[in-house]
ROROZA-237532 format. One record per residue (C-alpha): x, y, z; residue number from 1. Coordinates in Angstrom, 2 decimals. Layout:
BEGIN
R / X / Y / Z / NUM
...
//
This chain:
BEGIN
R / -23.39 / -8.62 / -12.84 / 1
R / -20.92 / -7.08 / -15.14 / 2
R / -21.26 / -8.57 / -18.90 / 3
R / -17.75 / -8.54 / -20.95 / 4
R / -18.32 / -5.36 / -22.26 / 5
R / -18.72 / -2.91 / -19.16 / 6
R / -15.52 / -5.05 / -17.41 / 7
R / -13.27 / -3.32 / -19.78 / 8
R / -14.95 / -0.01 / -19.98 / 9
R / -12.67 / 1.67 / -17.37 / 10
R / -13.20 / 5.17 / -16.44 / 11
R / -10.86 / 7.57 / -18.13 / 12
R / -9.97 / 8.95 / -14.50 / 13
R / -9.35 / 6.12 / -12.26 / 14
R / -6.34 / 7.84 / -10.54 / 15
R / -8.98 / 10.46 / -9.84 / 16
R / -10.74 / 8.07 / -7.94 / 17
R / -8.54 / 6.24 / -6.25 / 18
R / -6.94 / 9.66 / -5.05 / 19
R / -10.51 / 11.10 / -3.85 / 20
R / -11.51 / 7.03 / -2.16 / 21
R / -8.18 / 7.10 / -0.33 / 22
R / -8.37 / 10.83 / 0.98 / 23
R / -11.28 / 10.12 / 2.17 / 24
R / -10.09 / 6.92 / 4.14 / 25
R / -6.79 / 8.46 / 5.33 / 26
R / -8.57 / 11.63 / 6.24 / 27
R / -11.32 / 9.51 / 8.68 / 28
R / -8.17 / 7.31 / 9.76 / 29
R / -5.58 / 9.96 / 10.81 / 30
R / -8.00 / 11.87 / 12.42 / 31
R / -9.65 / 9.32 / 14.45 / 32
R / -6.95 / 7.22 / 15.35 / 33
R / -3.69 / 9.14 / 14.06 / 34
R / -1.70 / 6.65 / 11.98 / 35
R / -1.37 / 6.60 / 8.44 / 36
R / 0.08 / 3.29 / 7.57 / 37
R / 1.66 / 2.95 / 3.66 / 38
R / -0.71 / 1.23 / 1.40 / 39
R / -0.57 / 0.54 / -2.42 / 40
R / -3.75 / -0.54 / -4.32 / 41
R / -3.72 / -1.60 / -8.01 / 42
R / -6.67 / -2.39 / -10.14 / 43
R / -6.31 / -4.72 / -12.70 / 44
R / -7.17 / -5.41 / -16.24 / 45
R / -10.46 / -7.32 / -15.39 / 46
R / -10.98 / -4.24 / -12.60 / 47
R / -10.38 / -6.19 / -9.98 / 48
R / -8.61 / -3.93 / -7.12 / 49
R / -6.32 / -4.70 / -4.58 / 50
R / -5.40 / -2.94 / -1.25 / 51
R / -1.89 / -4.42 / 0.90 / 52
R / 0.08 / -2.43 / 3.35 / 53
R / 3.52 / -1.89 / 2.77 / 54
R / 4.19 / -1.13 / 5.94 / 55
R / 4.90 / -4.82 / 7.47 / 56
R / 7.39 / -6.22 / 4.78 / 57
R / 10.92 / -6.67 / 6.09 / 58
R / 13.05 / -5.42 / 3.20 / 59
R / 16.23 / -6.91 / 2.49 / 60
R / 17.71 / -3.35 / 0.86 / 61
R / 17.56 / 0.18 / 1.32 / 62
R / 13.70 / 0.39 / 1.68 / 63
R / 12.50 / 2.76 / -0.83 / 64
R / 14.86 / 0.98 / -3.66 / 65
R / 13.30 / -2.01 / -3.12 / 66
R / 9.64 / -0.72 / -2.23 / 67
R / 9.67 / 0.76 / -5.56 / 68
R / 11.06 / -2.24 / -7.44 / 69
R / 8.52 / -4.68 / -5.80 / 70
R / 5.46 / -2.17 / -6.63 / 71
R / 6.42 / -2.18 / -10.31 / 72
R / 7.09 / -6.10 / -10.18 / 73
R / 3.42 / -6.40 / -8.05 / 74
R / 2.06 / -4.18 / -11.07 / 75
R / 3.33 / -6.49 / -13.89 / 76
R / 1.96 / -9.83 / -12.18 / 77
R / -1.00 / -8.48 / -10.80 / 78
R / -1.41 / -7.13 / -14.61 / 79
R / -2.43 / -3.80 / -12.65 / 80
R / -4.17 / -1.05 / -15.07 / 81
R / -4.21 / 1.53 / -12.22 / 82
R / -2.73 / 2.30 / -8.86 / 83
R / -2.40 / 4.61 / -5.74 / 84
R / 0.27 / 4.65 / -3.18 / 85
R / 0.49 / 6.50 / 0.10 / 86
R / 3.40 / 7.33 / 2.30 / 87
R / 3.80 / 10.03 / 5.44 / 88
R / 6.24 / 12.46 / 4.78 / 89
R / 8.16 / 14.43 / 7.22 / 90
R / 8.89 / 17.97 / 5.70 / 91
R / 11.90 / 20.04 / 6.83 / 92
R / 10.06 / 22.50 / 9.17 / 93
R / 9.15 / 18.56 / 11.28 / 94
R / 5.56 / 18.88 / 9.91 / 95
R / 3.73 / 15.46 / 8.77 / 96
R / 2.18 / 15.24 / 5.24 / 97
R / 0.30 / 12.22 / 3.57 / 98
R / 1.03 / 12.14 / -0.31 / 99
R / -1.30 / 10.09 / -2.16 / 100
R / 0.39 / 9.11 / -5.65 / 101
R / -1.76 / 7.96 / -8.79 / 102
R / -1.65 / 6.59 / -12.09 / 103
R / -4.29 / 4.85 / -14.27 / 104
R / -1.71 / 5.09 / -17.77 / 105
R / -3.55 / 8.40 / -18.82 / 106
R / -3.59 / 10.28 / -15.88 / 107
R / -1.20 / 11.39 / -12.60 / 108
R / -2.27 / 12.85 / -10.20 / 109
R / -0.23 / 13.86 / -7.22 / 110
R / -2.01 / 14.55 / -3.57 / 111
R / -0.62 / 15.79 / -0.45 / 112
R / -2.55 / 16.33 / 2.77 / 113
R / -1.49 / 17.75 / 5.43 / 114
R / -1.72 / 16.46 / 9.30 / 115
R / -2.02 / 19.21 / 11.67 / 116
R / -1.28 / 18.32 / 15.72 / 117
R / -3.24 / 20.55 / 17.83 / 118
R / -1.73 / 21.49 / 21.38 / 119
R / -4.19 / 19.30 / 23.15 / 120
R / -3.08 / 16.40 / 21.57 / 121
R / -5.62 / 16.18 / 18.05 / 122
R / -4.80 / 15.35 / 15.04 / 123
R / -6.80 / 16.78 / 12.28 / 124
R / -6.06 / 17.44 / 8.38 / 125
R / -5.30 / 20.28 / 6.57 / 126
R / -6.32 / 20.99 / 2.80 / 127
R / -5.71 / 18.75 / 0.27 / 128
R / -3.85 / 19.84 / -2.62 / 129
R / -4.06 / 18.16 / -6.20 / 130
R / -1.53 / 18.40 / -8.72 / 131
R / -2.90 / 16.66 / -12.11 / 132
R / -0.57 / 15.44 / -14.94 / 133
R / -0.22 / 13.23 / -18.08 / 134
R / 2.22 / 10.69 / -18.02 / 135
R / 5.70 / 11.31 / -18.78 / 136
R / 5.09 / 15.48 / -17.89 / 137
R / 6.25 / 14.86 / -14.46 / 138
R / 8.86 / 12.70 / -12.59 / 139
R / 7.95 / 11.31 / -9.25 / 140
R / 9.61 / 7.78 / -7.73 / 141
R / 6.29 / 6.28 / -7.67 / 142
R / 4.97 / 7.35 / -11.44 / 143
R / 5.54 / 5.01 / -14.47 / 144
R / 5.67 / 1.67 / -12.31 / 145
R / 3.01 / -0.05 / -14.88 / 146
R / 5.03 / 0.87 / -17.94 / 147
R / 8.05 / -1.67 / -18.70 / 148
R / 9.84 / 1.24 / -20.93 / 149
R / 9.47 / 3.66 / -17.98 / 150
R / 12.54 / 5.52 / -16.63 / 151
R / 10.69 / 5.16 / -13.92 / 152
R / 11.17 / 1.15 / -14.02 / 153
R / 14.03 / -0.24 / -11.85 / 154
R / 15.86 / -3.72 / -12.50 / 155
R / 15.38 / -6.26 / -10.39 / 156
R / 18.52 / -6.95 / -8.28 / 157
R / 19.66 / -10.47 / -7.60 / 158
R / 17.32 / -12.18 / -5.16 / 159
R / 14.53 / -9.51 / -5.69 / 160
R / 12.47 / -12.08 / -7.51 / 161
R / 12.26 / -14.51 / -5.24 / 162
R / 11.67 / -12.52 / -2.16 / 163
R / 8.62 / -10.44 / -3.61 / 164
R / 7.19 / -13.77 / -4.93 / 165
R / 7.69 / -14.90 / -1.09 / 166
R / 6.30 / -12.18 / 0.08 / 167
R / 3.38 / -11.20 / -2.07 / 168
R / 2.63 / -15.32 / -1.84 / 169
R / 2.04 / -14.59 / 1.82 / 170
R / 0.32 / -11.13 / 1.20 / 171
R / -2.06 / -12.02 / -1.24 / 172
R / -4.82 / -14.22 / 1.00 / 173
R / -4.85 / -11.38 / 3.17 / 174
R / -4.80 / -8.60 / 0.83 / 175
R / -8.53 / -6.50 / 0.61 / 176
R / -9.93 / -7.67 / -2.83 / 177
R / -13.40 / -5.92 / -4.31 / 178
R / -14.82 / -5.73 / -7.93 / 179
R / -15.08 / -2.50 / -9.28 / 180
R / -17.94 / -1.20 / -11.57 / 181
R / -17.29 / 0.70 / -14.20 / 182
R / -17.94 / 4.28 / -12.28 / 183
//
């Protein structure tokens, strides 16, 4: 059991870890059964972390607008002190690429890995590669979405509240939920 103290002694590199835990995952996952759906996880303030997939929501504008503007909402009421996202990216020579983007309000780091089809029909993954940053040295879509004064922080447009309160209301129950240790 975790007394008061170690709850709020987070590691200083939790976007390390949730980079390294979901390579690992999406590694065993594309390999074995070759999808890679979108997920965002967020670990809040009394380190409790949260996995959804993204994948399944019906968005009501273009996608990646409003993607963005619900993970930086979900951050805010989830009161989320770290995240990771992942998305598949198709790159212009029509090769596949999982990008694994973290933040934990003192570190970035960026991840891509890359998914190699063999001629018999395997998928396997390439080597990952790791960018590291501080906040506010780089600009990425999905970087500064915990921060209110953020240029990465979008305004809400009308109806946007509503619909990710209806939709993370339905998410939630089924969300994965675990308590984290201070690692």
């Amino acid at each position: 059991m975790l007394t008061e103290t170690q709850s709020h002694q987070r590691p200083s590199k939790y976007a390390e870890i949730l980079v390294a835990e979901l390579e690992g995952f999406f590694r065993e996952l594309i390999e074995n059964r070759g999808n890679a759906p979108r997920v965002f996880t967020g670990i809040n303030q009394d380190d409790i972390q949260f996995i959804v997939i993204l994948g399944e929501i019906e968005w009501t504008r273009v996608e990646h607008v409003q993607r963005r503007a619900f993970i930086s909402w979900l951050c805010e009421q989830e009161k989320v002190a770290a995240y990771a996202l992942t998305g598949l990216m198709v790159l212009e020579d029509e090769s596949f690429e999982l990008e694994i983007t973290a933040e934990d309000g003192e570190h970035v780091v960026l991840a891509t890995l890359p998914i190699v089809a063999a001629t018999d029909g395997r998928v396997s993954c390439g080597e990952t590669k790791i960018i590291r940053q501080k906040p506010g040295e780089c600009w990425h879509p999905y970087v500064g979405l915990m921060s209110p004064r953020s240029v990465s922080k979008i305004e809400l447009a009308p109806g946007d509240e509503a619909f990710f309160s209806d939709v993370w209301q339905q998410m939630r129950p089924t969300a994965g939920w675990r308590e984290r240790t201070a690692e």
